[in-house]
PQR file with spaces between the fields and no chain letter, atoms N, CA, C, O and H, PARSE charges and radii, in Angstrom:
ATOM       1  N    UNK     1      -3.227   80.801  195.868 -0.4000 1.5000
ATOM       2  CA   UNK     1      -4.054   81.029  194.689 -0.0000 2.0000
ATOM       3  C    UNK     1      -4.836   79.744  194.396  0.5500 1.7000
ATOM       4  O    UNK     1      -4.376   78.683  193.974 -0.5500 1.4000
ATOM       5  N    UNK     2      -6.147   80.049  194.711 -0.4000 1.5000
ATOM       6  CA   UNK     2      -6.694   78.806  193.994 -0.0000 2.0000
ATOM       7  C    UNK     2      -7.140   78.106  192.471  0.5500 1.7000
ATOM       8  O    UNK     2      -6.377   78.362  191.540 -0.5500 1.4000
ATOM       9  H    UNK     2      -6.521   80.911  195.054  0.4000 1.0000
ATOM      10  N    UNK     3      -7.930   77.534  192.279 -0.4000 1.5000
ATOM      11  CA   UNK     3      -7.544   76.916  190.905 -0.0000 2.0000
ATOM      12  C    UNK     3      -8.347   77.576  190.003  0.5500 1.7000
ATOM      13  O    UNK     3      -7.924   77.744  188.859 -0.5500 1.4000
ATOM      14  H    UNK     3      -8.550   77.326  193.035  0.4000 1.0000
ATOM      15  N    UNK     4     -10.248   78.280  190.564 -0.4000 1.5000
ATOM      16  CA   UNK     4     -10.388   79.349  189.742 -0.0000 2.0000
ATOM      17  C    UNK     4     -10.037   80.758  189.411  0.5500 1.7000
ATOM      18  O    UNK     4     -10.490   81.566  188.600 -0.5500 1.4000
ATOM      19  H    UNK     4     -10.592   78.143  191.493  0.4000 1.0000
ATOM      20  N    UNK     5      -9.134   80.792  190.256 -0.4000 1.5000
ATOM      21  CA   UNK     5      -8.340   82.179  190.112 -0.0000 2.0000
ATOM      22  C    UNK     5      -7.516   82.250  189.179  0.5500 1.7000
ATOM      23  O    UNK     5      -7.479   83.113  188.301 -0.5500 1.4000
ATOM      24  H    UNK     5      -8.766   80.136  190.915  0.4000 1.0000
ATOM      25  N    UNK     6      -6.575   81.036  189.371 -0.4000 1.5000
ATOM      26  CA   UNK     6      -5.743   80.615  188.506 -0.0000 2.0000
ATOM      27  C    UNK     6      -5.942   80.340  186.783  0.5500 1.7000
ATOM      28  O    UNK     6      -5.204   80.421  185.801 -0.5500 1.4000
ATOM      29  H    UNK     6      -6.606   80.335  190.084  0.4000 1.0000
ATOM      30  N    UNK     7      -7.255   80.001  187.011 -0.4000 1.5000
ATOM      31  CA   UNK     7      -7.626   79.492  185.464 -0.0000 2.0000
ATOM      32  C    UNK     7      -8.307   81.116  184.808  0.5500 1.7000
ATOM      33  O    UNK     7      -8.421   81.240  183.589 -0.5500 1.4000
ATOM      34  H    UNK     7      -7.854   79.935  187.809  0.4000 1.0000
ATOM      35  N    UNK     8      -8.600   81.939  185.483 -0.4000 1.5000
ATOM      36  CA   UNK     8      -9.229   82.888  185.055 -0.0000 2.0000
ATOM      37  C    UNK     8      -8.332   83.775  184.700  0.5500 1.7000
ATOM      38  O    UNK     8      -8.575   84.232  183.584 -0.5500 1.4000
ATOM      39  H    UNK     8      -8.507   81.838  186.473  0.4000 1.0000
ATOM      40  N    UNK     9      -7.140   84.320  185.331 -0.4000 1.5000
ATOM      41  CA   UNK     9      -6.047   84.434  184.845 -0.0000 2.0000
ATOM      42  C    UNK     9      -4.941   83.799  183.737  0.5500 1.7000
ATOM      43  O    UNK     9      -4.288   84.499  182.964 -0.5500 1.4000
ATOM      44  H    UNK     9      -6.942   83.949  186.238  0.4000 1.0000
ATOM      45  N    UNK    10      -4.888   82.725  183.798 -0.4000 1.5000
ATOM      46  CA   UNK    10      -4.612   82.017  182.038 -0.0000 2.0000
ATOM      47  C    UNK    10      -5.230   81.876  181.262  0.5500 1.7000
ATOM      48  O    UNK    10      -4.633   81.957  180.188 -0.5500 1.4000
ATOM      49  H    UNK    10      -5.419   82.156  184.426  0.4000 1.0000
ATOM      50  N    UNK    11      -6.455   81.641  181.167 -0.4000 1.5000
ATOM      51  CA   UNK    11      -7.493   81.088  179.993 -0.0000 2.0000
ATOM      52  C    UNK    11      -7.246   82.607  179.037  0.5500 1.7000
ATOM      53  O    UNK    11      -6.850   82.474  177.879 -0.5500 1.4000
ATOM      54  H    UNK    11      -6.940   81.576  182.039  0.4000 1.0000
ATOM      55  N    UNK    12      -7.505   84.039  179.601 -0.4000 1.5000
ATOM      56  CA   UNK    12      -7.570   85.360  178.765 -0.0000 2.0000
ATOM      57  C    UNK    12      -6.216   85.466  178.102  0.5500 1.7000
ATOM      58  O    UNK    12      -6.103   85.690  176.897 -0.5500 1.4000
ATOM      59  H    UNK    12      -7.827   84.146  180.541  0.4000 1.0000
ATOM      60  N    UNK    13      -4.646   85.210  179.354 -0.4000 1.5000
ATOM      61  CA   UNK    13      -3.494   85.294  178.344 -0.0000 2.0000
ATOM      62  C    UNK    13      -3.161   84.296  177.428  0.5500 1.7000
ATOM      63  O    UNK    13      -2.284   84.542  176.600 -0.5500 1.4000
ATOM      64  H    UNK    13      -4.737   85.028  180.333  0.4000 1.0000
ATOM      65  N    UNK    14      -3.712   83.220  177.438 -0.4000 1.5000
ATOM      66  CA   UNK    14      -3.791   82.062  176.171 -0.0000 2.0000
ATOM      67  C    UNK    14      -4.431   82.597  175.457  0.5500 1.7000
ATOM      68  O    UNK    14      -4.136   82.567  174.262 -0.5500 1.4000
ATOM      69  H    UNK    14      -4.425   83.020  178.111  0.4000 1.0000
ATOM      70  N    UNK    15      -5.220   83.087  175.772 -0.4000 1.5000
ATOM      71  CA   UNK    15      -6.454   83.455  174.276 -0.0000 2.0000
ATOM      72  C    UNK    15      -5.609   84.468  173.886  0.5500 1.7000
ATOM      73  O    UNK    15      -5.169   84.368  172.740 -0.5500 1.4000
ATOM      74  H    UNK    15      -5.460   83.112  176.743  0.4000 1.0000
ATOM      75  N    UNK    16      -5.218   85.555  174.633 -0.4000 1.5000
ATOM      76  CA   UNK    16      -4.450   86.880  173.901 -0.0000 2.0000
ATOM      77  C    UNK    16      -3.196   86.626  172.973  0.5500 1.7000
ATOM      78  O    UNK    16      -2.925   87.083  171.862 -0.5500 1.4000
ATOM      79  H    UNK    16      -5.575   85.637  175.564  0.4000 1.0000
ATOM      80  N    UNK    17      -2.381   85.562  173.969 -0.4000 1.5000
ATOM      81  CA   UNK    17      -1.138   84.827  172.948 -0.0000 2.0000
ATOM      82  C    UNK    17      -1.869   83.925  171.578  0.5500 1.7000
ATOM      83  O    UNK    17      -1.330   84.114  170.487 -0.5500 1.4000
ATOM      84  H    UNK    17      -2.601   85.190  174.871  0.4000 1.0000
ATOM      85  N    UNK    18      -2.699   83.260  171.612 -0.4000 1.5000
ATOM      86  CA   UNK    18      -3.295   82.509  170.576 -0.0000 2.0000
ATOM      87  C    UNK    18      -3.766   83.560  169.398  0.5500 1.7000
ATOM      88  O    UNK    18      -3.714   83.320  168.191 -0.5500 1.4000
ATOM      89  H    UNK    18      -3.136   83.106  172.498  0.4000 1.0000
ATOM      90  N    UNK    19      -4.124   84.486  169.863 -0.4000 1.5000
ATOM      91  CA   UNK    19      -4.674   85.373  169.190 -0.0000 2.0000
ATOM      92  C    UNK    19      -3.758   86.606  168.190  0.5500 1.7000
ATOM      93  O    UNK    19      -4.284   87.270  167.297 -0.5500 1.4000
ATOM      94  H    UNK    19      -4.166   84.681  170.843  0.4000 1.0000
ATOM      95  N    UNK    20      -2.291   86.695  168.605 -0.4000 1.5000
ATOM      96  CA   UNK    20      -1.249   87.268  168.401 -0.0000 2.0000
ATOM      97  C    UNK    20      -0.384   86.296  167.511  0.5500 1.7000
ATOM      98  O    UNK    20       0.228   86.474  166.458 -0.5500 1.4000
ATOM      99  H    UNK    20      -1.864   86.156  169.331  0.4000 1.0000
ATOM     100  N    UNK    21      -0.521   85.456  168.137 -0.4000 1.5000
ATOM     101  CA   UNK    21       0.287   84.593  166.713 -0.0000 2.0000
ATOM     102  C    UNK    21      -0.743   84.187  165.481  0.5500 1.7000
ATOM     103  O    UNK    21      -0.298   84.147  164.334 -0.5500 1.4000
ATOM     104  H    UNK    21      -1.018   85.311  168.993  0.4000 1.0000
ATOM     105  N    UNK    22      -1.511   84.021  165.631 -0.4000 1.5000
ATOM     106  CA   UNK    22      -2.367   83.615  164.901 -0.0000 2.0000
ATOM     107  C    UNK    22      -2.354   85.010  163.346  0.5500 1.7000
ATOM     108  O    UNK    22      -2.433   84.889  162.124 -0.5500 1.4000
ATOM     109  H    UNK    22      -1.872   84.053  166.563  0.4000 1.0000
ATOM     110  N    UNK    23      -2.184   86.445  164.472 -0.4000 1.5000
ATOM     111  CA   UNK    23      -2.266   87.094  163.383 -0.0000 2.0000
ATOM     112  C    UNK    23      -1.288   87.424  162.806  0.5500 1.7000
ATOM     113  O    UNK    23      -1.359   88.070  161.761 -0.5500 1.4000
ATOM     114  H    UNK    23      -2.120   86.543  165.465  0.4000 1.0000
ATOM     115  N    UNK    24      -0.050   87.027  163.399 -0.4000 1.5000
ATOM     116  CA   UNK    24       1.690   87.368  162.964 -0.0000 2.0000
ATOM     117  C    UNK    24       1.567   86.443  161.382  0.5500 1.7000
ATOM     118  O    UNK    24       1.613   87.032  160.303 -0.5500 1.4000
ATOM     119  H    UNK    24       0.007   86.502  164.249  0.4000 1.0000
ATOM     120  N    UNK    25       1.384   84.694  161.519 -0.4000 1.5000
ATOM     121  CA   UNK    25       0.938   83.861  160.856 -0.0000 2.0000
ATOM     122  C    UNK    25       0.893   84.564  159.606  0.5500 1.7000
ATOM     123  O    UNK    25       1.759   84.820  158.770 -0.5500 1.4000
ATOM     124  H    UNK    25       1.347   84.216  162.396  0.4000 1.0000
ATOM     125  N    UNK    26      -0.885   84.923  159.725 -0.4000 1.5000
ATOM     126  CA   UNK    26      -1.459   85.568  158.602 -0.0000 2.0000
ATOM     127  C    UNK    26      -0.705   86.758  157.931  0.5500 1.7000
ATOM     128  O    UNK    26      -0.595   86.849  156.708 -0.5500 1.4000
ATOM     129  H    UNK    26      -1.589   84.715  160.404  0.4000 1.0000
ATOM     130  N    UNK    27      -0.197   87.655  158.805 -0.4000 1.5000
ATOM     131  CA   UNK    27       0.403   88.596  158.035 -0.0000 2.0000
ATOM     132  C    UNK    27       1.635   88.462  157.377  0.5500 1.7000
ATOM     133  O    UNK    27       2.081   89.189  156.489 -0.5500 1.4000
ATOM     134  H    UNK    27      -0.286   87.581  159.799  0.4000 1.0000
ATOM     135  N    UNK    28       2.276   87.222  158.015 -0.4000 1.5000
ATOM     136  CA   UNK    28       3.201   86.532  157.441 -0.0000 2.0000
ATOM     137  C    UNK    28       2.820   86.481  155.930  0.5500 1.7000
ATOM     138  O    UNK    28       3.068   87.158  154.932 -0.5500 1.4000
ATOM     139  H    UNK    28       1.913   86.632  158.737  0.4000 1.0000
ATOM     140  N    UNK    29       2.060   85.295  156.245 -0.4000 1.5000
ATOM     141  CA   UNK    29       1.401   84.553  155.070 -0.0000 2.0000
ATOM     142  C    UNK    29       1.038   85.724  153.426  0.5500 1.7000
ATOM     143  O    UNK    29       1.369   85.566  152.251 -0.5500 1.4000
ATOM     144  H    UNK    29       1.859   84.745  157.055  0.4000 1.0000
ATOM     145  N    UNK    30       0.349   86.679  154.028 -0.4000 1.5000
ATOM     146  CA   UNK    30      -0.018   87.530  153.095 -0.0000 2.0000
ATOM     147  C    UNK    30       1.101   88.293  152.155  0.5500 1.7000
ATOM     148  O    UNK    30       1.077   88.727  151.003 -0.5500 1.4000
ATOM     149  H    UNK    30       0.080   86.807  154.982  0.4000 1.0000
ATOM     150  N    UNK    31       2.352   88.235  153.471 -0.4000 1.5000
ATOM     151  CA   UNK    31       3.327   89.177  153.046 -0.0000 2.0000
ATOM     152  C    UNK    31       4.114   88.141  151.791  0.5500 1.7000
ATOM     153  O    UNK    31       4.706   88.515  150.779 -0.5500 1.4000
ATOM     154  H    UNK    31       2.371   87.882  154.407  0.4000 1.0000
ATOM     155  N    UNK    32       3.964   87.291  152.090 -0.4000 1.5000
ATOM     156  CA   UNK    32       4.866   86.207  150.975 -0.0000 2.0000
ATOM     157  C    UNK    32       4.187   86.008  150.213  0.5500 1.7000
ATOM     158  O    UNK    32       4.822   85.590  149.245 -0.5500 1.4000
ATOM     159  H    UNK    32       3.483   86.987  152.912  0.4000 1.0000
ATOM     160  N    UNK    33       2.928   86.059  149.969 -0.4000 1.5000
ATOM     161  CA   UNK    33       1.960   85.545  148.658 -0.0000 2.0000
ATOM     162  C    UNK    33       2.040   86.658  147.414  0.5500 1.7000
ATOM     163  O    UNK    33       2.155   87.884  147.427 -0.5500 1.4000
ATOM     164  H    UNK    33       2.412   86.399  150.755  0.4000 1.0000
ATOM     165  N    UNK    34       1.936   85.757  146.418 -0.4000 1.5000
ATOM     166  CA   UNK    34       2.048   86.489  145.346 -0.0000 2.0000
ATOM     167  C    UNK    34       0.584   87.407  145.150  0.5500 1.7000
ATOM     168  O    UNK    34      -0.572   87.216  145.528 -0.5500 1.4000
ATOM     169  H    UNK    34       1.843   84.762  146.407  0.4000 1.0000
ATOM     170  N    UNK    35       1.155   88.331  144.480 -0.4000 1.5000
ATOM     171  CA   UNK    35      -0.326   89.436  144.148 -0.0000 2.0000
ATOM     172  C    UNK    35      -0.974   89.028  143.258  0.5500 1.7000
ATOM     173  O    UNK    35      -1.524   89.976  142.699 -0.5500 1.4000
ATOM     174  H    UNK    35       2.094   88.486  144.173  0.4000 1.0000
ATOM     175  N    UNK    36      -1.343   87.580  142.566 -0.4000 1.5000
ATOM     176  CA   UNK    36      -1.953   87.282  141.805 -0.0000 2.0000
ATOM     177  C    UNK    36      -2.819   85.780  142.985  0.5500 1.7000
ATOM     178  O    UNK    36      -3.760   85.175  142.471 -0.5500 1.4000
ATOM     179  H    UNK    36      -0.896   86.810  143.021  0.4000 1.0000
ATOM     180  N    UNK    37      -2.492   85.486  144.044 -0.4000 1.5000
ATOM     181  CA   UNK    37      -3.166   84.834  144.463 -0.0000 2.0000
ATOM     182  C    UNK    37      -3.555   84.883  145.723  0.5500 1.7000
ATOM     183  O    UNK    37      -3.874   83.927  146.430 -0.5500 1.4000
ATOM     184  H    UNK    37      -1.728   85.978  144.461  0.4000 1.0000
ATOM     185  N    UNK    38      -3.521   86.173  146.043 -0.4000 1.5000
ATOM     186  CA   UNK    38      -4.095   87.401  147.197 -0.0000 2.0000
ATOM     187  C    UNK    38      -5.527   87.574  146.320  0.5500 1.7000
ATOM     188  O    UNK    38      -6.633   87.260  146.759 -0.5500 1.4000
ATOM     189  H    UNK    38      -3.261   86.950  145.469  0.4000 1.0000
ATOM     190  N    UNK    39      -5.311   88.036  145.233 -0.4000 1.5000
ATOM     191  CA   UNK    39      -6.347   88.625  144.475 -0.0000 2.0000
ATOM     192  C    UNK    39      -7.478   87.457  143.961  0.5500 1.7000
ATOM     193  O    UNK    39      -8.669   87.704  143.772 -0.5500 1.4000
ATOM     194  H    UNK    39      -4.412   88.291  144.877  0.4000 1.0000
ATOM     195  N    UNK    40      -6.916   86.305  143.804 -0.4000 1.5000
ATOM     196  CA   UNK    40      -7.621   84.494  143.645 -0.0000 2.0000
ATOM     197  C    UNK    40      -8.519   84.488  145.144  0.5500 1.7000
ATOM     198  O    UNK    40      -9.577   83.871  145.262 -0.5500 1.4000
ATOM     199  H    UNK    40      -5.948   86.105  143.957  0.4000 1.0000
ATOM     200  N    UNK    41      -8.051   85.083  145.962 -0.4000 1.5000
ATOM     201  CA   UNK    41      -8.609   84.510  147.724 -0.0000 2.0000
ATOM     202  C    UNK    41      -9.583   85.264  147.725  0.5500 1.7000
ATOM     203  O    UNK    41     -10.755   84.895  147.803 -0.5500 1.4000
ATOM     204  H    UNK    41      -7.191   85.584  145.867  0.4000 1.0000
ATOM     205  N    UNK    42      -9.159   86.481  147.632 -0.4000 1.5000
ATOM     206  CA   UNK    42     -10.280   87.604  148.038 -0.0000 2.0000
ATOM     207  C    UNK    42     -11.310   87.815  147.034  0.5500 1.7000
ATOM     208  O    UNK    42     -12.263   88.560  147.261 -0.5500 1.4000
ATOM     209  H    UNK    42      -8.206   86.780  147.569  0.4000 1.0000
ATOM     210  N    UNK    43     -11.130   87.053  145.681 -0.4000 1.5000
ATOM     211  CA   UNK    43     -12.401   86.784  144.225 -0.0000 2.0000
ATOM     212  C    UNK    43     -13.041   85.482  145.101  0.5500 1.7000
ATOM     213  O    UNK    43     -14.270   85.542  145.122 -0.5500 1.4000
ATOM     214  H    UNK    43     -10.355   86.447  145.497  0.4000 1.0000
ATOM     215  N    UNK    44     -12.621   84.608  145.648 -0.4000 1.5000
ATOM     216  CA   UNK    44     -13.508   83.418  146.273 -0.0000 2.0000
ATOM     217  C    UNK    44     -14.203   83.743  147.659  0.5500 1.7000
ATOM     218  O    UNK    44     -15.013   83.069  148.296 -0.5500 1.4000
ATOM     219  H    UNK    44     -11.622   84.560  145.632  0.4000 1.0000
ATOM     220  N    UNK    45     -13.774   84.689  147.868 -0.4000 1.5000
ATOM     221  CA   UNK    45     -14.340   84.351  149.417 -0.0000 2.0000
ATOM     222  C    UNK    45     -15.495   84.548  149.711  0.5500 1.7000
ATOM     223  O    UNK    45     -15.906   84.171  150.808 -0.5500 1.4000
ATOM     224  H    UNK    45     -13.116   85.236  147.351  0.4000 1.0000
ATOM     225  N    UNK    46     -16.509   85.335  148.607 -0.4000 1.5000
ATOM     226  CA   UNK    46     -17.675   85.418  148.311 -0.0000 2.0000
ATOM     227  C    UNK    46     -18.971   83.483  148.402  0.5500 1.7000
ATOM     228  O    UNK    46     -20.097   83.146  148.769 -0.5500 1.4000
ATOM     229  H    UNK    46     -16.175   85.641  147.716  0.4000 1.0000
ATOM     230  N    UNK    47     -17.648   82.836  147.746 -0.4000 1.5000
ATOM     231  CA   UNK    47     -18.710   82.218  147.512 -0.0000 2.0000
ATOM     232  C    UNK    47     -18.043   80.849  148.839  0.5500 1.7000
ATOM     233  O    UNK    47     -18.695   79.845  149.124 -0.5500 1.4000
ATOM     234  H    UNK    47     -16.734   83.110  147.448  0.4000 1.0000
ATOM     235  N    UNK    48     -17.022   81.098  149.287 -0.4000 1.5000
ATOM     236  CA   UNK    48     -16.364   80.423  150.345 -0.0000 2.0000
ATOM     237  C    UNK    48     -17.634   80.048  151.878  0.5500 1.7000
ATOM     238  O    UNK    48     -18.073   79.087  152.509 -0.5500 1.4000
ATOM     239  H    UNK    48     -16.492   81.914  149.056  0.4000 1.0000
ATOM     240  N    UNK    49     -17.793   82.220  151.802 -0.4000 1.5000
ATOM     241  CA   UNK    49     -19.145   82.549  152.906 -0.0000 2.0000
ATOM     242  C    UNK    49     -20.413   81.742  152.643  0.5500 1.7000
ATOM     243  O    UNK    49     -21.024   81.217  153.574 -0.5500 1.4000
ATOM     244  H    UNK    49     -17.436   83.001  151.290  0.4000 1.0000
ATOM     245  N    UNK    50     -20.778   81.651  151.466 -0.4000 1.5000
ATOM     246  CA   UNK    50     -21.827   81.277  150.883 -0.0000 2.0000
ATOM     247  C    UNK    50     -21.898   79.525  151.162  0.5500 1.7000
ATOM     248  O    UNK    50     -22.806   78.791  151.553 -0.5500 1.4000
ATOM     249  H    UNK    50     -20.281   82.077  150.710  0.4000 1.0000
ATOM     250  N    UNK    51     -20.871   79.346  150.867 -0.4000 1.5000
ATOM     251  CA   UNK    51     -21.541   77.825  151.144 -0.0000 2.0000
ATOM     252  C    UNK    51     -21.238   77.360  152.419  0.5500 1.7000
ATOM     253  O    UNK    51     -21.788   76.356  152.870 -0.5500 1.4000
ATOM     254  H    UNK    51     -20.133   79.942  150.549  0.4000 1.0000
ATOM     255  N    UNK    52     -20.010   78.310  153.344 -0.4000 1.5000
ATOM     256  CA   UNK    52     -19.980   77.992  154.545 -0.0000 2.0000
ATOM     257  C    UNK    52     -21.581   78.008  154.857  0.5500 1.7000
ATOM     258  O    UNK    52     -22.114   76.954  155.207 -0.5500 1.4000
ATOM     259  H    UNK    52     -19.563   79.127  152.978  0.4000 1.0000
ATOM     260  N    UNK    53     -22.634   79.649  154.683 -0.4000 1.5000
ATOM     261  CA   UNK    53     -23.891   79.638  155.180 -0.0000 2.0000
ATOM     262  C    UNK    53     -24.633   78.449  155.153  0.5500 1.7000
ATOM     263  O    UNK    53     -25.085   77.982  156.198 -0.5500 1.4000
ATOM     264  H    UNK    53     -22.202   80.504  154.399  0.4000 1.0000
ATOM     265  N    UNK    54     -24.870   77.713  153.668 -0.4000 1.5000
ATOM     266  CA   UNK    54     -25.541   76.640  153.470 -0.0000 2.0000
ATOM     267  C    UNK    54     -25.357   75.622  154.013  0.5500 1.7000
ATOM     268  O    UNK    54     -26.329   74.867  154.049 -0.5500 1.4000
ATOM     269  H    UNK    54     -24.503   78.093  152.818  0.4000 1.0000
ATOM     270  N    UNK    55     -24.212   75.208  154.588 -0.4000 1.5000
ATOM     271  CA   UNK    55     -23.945   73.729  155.300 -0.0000 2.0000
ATOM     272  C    UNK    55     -24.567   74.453  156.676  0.5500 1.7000
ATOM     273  O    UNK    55     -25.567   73.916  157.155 -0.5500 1.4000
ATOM     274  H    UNK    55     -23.423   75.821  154.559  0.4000 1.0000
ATOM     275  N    UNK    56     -24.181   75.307  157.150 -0.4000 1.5000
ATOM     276  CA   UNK    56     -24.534   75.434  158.620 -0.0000 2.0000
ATOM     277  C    UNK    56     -26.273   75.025  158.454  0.5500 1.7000
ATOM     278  O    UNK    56     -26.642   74.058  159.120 -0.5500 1.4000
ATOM     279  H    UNK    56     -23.369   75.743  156.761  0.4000 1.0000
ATOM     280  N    UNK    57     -26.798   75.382  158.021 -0.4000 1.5000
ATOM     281  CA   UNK    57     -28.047   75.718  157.800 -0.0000 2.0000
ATOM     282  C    UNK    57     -28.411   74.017  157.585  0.5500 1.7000
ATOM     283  O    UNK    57     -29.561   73.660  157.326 -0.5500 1.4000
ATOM     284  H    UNK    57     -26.499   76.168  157.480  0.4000 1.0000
């Protein structure tokens, strides 16, 4: 097996594992948060997007 074979074959199951914990994490995360600051995140995230837009820009 050579080394781009090799890498083309890990790079997708890293990303798939990265991608699986990443969302265990979050659902973690959500599952322990209180319902008063679930509801704080999702009132900001409006303006979270918003100024993310403006710096990119």
């Amino acid at each position: 097996m050579d080394a781009l074979t090799l890498l083309a074959t890990v790079v997708p199951v890293a990303l798939l594992l990265a991608l699986i914990c990443v969302t265990l994490i979050c659902l973690v995360a959500i599952i322990r948060a209180h319902r008063g600051d679930i509801e704080k995140v999702l009132l900001a995230l409006p303006a979270v997007i918003a100024a993310m837009l403006r710096r990119k820009r």
